[in-house]
FIKOLZA-1660 file (N, C-alpha, C; in steps of 0.1 Angstrom, whole numbers, plus 5000, padded with zeros to 4 digits):
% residues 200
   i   px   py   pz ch aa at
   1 8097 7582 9300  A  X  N
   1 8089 7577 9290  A  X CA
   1 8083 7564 9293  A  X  C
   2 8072 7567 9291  A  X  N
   2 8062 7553 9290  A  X CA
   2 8075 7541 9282  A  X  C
   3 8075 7525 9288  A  X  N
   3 8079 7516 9281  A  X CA
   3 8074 7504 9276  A  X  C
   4 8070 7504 9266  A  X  N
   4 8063 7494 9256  A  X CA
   4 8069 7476 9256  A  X  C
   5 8063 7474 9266  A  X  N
   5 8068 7459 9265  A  X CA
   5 8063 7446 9254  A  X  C
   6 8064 7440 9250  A  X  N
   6 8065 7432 9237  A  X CA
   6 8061 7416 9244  A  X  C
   7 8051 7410 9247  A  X  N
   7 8050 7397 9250  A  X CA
   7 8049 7386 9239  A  X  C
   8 8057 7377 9240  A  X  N
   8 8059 7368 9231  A  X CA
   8 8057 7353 9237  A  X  C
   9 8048 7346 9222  A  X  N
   9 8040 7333 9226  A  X CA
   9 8050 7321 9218  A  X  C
  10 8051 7313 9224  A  X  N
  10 8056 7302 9217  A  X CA
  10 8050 7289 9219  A  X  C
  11 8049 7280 9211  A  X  N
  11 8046 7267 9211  A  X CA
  11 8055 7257 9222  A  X  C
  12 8050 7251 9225  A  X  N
  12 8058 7238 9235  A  X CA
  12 8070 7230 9224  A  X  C
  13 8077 7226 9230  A  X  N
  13 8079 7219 9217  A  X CA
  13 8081 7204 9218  A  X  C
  14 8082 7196 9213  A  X  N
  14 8083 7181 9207  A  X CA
  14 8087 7174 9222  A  X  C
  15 8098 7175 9225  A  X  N
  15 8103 7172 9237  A  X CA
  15 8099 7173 9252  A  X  C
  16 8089 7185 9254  A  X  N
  16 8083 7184 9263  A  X CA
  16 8069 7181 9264  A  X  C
  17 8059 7180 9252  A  X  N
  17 8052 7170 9249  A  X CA
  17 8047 7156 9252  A  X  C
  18 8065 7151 9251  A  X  N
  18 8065 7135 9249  A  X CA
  18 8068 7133 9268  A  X  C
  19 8074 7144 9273  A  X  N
  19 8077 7142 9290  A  X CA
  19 8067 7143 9296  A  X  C
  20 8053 7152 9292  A  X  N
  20 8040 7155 9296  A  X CA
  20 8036 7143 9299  A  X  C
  21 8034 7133 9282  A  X  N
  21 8028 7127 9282  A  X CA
  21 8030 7109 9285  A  X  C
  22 8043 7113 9289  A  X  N
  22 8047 7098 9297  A  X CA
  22 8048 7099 9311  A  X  C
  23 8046 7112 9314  A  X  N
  23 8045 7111 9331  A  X CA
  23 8030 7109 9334  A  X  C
  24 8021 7110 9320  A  X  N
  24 8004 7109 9325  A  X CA
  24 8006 7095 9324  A  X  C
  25 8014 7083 9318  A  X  N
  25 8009 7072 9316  A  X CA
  25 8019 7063 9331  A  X  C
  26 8025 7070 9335  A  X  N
  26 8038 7064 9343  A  X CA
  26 8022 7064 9355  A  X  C
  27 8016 7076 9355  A  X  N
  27 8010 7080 9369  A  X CA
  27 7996 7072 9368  A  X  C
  28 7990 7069 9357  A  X  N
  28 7980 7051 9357  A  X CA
  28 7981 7043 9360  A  X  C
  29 7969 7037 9365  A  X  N
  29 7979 7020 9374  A  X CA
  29 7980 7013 9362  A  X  C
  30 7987 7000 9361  A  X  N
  30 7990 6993 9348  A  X CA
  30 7982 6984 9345  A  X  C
  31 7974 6976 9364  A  X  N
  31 7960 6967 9358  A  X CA
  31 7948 6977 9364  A  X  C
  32 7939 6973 9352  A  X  N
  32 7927 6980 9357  A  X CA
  32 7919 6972 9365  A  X  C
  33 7911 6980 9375  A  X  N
  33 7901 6971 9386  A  X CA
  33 7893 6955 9377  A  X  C
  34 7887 6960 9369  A  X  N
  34 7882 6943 9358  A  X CA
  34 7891 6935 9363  A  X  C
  35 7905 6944 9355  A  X  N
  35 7915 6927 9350  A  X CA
  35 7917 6922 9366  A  X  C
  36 7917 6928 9375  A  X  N
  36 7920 6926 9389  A  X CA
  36 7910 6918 9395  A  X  C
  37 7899 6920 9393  A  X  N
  37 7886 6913 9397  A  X CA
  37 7888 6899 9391  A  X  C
  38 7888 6900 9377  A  X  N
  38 7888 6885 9367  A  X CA
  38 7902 6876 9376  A  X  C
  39 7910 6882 9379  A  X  N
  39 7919 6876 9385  A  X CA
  39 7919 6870 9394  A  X  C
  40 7912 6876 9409  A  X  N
  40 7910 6871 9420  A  X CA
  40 7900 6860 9417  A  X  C
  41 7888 6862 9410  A  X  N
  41 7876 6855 9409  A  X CA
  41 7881 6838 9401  A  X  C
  42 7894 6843 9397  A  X  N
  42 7900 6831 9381  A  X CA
  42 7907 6825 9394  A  X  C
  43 7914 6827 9402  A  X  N
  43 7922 6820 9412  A  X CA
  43 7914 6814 9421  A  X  C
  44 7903 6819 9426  A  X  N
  44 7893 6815 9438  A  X CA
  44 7888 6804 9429  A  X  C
  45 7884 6804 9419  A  X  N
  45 7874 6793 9414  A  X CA
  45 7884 6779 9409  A  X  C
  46 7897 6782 9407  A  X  N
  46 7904 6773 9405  A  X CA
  46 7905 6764 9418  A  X  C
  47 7913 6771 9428  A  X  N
  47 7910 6766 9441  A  X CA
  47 7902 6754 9447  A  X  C
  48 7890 6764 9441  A  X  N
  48 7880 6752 9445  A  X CA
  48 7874 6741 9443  A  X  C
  49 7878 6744 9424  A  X  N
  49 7879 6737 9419  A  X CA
  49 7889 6721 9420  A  X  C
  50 7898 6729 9423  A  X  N
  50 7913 6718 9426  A  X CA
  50 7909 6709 9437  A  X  C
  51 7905 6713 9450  A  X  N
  51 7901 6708 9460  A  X CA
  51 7888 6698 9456  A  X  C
  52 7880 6703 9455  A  X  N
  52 7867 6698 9455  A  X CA
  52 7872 6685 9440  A  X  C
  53 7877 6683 9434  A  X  N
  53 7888 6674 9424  A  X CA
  53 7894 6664 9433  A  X  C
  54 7898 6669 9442  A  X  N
  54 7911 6664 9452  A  X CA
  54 7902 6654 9459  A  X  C
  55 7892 6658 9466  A  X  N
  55 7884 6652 9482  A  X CA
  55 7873 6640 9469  A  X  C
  56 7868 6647 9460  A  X  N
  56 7860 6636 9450  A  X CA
  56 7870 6625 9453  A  X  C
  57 7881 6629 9441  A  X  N
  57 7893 6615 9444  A  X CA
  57 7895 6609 9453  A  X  C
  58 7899 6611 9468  A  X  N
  58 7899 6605 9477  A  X CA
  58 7889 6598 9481  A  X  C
  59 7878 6602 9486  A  X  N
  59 7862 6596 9488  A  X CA
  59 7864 6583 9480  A  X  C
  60 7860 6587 9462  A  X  N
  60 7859 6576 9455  A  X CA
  60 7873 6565 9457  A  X  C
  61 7883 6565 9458  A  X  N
  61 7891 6557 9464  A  X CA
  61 7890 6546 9475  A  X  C
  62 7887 6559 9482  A  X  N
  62 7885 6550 9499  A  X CA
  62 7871 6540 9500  A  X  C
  63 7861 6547 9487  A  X  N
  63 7849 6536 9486  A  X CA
  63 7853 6528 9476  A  X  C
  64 7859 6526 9470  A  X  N
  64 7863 6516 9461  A  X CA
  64 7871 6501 9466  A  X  C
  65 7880 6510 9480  A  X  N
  65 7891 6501 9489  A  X CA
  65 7882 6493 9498  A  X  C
  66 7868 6503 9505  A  X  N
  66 7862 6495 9513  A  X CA
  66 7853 6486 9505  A  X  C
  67 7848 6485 9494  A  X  N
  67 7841 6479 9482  A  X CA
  67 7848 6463 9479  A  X  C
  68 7864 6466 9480  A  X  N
  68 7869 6455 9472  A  X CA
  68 7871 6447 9485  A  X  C
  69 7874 6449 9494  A  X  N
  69 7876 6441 9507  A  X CA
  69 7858 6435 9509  A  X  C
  70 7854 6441 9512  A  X  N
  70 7838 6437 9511  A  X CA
  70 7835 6423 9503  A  X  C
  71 7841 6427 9489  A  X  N
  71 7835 6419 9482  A  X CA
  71 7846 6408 9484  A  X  C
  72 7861 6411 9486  A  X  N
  72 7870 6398 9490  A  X CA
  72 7866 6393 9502  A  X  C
  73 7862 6396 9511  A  X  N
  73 7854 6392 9525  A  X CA
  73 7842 6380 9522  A  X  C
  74 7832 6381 9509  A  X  N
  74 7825 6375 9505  A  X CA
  74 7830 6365 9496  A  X  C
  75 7835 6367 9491  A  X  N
  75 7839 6355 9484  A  X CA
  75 7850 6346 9492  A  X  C
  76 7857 6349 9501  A  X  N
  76 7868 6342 9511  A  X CA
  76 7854 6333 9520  A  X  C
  77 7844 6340 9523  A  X  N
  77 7834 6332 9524  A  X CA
  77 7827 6325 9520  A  X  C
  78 7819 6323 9503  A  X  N
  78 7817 6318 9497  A  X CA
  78 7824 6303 9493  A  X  C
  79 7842 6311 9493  A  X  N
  79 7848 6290 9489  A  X CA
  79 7851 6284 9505  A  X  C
  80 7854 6294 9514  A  X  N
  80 7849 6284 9526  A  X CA
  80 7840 6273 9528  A  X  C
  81 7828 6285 9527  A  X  N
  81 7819 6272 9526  A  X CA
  81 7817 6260 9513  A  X  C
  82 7821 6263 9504  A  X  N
  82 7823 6252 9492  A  X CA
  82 7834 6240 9496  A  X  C
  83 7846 6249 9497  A  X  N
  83 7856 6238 9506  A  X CA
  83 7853 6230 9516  A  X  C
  84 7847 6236 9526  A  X  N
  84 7840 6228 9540  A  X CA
  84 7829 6216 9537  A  X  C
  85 7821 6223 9525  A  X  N
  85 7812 6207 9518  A  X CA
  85 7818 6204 9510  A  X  C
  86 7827 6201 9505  A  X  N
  86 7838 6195 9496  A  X CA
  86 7844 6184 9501  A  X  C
  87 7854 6192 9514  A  X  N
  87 7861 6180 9525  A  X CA
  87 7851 6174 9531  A  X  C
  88 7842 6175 9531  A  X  N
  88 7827 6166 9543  A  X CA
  88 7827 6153 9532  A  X  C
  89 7821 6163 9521  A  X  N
  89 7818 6148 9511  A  X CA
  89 7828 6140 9508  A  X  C
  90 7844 6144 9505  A  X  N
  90 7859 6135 9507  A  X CA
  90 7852 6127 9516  A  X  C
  91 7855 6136 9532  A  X  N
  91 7851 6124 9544  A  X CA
  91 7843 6117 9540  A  X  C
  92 7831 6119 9539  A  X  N
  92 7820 6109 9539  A  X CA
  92 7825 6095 9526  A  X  C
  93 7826 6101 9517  A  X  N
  93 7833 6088 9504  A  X CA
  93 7841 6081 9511  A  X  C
  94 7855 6087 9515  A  X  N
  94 7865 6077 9524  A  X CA
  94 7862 6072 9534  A  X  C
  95 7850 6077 9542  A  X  N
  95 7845 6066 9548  A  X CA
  95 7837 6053 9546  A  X  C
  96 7831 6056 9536  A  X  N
  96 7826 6049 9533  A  X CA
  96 7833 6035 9519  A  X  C
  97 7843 6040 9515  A  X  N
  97 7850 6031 9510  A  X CA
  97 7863 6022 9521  A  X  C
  98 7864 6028 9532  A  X  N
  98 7871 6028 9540  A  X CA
  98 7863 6008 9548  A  X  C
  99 7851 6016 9550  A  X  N
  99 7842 6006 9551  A  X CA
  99 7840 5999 9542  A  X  C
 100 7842 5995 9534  A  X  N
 100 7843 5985 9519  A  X CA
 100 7850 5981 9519  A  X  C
 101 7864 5983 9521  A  X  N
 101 7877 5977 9521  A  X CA
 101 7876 5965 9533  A  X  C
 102 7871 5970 9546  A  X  N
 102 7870 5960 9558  A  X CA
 102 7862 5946 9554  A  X  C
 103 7853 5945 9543  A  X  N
 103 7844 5936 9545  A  X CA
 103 7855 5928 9539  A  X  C
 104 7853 5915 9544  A  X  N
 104 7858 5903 9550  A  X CA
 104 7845 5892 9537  A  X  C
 105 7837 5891 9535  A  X  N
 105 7827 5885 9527  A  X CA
 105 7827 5881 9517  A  X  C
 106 7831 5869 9510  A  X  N
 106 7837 5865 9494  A  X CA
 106 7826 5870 9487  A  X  C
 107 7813 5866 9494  A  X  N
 107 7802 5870 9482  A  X CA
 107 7801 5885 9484  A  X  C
 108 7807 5890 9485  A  X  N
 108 7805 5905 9486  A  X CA
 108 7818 5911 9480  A  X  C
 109 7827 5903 9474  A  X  N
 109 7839 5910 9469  A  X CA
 109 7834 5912 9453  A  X  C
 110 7828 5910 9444  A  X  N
 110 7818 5916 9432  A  X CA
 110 7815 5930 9435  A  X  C
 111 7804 5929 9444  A  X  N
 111 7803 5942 9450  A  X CA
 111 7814 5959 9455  A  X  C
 112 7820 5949 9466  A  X  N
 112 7833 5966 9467  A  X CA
 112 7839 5965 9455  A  X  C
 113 7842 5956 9443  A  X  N
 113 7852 5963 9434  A  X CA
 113 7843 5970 9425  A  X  C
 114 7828 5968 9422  A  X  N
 114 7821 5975 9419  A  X CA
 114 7816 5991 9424  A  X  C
 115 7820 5993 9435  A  X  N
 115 7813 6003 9441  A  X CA
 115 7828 6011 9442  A  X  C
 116 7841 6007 9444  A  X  N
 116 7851 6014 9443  A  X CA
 116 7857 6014 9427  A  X  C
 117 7858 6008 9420  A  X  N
 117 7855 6016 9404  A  X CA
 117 7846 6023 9400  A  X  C
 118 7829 6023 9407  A  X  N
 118 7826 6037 9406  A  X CA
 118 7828 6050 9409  A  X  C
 119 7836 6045 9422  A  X  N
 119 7839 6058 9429  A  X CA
 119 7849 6065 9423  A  X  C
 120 7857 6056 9418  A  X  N
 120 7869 6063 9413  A  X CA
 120 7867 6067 9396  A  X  C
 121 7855 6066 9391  A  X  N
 121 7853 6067 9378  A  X CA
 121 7843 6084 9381  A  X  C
 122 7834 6083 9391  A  X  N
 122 7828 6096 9392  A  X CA
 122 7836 6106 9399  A  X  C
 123 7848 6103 9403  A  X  N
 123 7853 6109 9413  A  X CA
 123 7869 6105 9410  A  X  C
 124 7873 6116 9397  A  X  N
 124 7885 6111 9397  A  X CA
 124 7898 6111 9407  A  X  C
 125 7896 6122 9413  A  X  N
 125 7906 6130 9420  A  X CA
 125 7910 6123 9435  A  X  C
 126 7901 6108 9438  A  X  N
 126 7906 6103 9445  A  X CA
 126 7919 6093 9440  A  X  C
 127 7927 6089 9442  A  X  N
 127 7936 6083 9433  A  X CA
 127 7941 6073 9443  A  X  C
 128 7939 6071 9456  A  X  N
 128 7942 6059 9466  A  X CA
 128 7935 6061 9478  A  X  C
 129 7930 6048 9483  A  X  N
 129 7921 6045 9496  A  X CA
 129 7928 6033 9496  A  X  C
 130 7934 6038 9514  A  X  N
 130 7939 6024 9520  A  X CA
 130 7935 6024 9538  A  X  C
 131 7937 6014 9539  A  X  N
 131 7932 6010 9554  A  X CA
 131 7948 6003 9560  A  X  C
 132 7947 6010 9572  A  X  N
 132 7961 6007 9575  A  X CA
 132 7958 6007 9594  A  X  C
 133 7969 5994 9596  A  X  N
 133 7967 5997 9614  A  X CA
 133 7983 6000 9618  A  X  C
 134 7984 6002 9631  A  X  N
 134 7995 6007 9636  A  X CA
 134 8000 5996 9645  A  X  C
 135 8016 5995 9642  A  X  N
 135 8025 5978 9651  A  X CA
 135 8038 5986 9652  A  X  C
 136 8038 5987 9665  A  X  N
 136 8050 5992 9670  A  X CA
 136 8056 6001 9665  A  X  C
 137 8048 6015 9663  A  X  N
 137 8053 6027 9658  A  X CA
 137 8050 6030 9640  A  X  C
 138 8049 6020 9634  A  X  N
 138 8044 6020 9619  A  X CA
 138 8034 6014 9617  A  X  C
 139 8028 6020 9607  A  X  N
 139 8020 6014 9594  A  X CA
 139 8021 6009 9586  A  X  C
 140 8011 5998 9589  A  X  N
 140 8012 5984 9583  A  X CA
 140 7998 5987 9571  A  X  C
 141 7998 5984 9561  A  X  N
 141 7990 5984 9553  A  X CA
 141 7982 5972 9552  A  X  C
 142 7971 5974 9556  A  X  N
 142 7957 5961 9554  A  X CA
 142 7952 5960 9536  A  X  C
 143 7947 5972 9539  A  X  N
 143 7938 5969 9524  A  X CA
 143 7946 5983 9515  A  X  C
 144 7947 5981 9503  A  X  N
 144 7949 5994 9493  A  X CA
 144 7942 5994 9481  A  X  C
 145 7940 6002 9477  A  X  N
 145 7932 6004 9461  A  X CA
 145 7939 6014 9453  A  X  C
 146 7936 6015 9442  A  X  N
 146 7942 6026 9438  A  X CA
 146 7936 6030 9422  A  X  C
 147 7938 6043 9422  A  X  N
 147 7926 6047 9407  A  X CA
 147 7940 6044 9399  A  X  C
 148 7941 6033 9392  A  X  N
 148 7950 6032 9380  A  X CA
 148 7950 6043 9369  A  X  C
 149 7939 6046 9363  A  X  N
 149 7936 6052 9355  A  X CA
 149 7947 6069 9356  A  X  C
 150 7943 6072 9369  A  X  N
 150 7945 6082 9372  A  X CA
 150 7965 6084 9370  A  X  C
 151 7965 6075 9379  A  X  N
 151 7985 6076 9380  A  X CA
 151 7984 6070 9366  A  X  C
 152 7981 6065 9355  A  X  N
 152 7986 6066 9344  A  X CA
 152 7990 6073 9341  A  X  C
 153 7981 6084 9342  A  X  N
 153 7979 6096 9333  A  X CA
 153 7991 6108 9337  A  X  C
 154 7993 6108 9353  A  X  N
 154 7999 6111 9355  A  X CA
 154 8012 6108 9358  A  X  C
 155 8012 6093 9357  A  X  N
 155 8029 6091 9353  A  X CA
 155 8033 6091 9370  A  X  C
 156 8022 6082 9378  A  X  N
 156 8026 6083 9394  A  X CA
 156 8026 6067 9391  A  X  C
 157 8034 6061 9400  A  X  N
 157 8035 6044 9405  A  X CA
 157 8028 6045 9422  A  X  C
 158 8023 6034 9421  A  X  N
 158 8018 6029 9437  A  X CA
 158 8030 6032 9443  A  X  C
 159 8041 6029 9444  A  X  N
 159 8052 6027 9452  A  X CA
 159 8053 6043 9456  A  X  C
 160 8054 6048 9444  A  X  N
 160 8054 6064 9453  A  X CA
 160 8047 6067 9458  A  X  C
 161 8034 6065 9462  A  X  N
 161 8021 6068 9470  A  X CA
 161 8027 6061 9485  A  X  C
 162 8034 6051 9485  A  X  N
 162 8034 6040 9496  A  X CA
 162 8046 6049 9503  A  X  C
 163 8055 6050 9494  A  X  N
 163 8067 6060 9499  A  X CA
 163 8065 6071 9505  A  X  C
 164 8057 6080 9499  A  X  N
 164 8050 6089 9501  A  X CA
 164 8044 6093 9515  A  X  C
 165 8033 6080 9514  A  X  N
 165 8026 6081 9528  A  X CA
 165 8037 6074 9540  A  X  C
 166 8047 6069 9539  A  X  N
 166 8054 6066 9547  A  X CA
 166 8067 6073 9551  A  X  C
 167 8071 6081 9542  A  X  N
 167 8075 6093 9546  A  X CA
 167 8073 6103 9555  A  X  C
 168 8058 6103 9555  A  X  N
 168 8049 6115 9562  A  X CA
 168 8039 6108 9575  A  X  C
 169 8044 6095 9580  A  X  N
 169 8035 6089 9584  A  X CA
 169 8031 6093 9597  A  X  C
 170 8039 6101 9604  A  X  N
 170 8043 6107 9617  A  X CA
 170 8031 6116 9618  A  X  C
 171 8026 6127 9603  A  X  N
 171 8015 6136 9605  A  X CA
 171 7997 6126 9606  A  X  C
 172 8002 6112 9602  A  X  N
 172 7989 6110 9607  A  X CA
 172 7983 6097 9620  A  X  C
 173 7995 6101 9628  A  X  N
 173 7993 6094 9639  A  X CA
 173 7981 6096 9645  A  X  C
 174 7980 6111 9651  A  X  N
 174 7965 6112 9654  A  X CA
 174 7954 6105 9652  A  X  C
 175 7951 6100 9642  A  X  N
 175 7941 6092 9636  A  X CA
 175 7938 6080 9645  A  X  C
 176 7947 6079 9647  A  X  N
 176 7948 6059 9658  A  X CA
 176 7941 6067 9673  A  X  C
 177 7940 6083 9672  A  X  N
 177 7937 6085 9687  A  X CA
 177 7921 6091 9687  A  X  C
 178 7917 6087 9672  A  X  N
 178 7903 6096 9668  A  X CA
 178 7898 6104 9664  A  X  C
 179 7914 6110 9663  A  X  N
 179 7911 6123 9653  A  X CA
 179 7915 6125 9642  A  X  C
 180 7908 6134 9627  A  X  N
 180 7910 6134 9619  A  X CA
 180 7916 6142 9614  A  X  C
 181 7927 6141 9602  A  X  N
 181 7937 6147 9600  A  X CA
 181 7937 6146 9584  A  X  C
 182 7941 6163 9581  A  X  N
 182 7944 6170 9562  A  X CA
 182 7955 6174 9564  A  X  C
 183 7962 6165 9554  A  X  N
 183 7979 6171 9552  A  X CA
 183 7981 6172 9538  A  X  C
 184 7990 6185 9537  A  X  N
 184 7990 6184 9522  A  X CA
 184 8007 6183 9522  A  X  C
 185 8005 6171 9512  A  X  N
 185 8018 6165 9512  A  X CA
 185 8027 6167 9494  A  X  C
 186 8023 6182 9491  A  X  N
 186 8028 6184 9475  A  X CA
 186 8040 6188 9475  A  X  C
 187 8045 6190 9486  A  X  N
 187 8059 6196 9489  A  X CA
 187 8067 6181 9486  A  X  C
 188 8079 6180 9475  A  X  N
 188 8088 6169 9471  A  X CA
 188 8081 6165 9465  A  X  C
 189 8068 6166 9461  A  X  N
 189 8061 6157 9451  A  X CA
 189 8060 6161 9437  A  X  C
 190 8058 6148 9427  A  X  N
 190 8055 6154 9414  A  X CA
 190 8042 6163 9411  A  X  C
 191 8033 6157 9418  A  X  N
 191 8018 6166 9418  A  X CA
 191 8012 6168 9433  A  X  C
 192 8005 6178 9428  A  X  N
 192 7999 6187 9443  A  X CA
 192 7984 6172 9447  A  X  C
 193 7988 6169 9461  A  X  N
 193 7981 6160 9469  A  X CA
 193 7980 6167 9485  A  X  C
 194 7966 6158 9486  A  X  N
 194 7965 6159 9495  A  X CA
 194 7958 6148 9503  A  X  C
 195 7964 6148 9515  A  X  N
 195 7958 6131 9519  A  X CA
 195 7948 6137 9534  A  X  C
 196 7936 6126 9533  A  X  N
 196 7927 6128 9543  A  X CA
 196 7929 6115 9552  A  X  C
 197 7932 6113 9565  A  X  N
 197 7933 6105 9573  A  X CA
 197 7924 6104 9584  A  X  C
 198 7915 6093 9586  A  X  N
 198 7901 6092 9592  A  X CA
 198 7901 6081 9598  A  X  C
 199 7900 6081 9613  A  X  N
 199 7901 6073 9624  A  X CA
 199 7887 6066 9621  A  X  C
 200 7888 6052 9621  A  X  N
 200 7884 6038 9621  A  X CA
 200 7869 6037 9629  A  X  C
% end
């Protein structure tokens, strides 16, 4: 006898469903090509940006370093030469009071104390001119002056100036041989000096 077979349909159920559809999502990549692109493109530009940040910085530095030397180069120049006509015109005054002190001429003593109270009234910062010759190894003092005014103020005595220069008298030997000599003699002293010594 013929046999009557019976096919029977059933639904999936729940559980195999949820295995279907986590093996479709397991088998997607997790970034998509965009986010992948934005990414490379977001790192490259940072990059460049960092660097091209970096080398600005540097550059502007290194022109700023060669900028500041430049301009200290110029100005190291600038008080050179101010200094250099500064000490000239010292010289030239101390010479020329130097030469005042020598004259020997009664009718002419009105005169140097007039012309050396000017000098020391336009020109405070001279504070002693003296004329001195050399006897057997020291200095003997001829003529001295001295801006009173000034060691008032600062609370100096002649005697310390005489001490002073007699102390140090060894740096201006040269002088007796022609040559001229700047010592700064502020070291042990109450105020910053400096003495110019100018051969005769």
């Amino acid at each position: 006898k013929p046999k009557i077979e019976s096919v029977k349909t059933s639904e999936p159920s729940a559980d195999s469903v949820q295995s279907i559809e986590s093996s479709d999502v397991s088998d997607s990549p997790k970034w998509s090509l965009q986010v992948k692109m934005m990414g490379v493109i977001s790192g490259i530009f940072t990059i460049t940006l960092s660097a091209i940040i970096f080398l600005a910085t540097y550059f502007f530095r290194l022109d700023n370093e060669v900028r500041i030397i430049e301009n200290s180069l110029r100005l190291v120049n600038v008080i050179g030469v101010k200094v250099q006509s500064d000490i000239g015109s010292v010289i030239d005054k101390g010479k020329e009071i130097a030469l005042t002190l020598n004259r020997d001429k009664s009718d002419a003593k009105g005169k140097k104390n007039f012309f050396i109270n000017l000098l020391f009234e336009n020109d405070p910062h001279f504070i002693m001119v003296g004329v001195y010759k050399k006897q057997n190894d020291k200095f003997l003092p001829v003529n001295l002056v001295y801006n009173d005014n000034h060691l008032n103020q600062k609370k100096i005595s002649e005697n310390d100036l005489n001490e002073l220069i007699s102390k140090n008298e060894k740096l201006f030997v040269p002088s007796f041989s022609g040559k001229s000599v700047m010592a700064n003699l502020s070291p042990g002293f109450k105020e910053k000096i400096i003495a110019l010594s100018l051969p005769a």
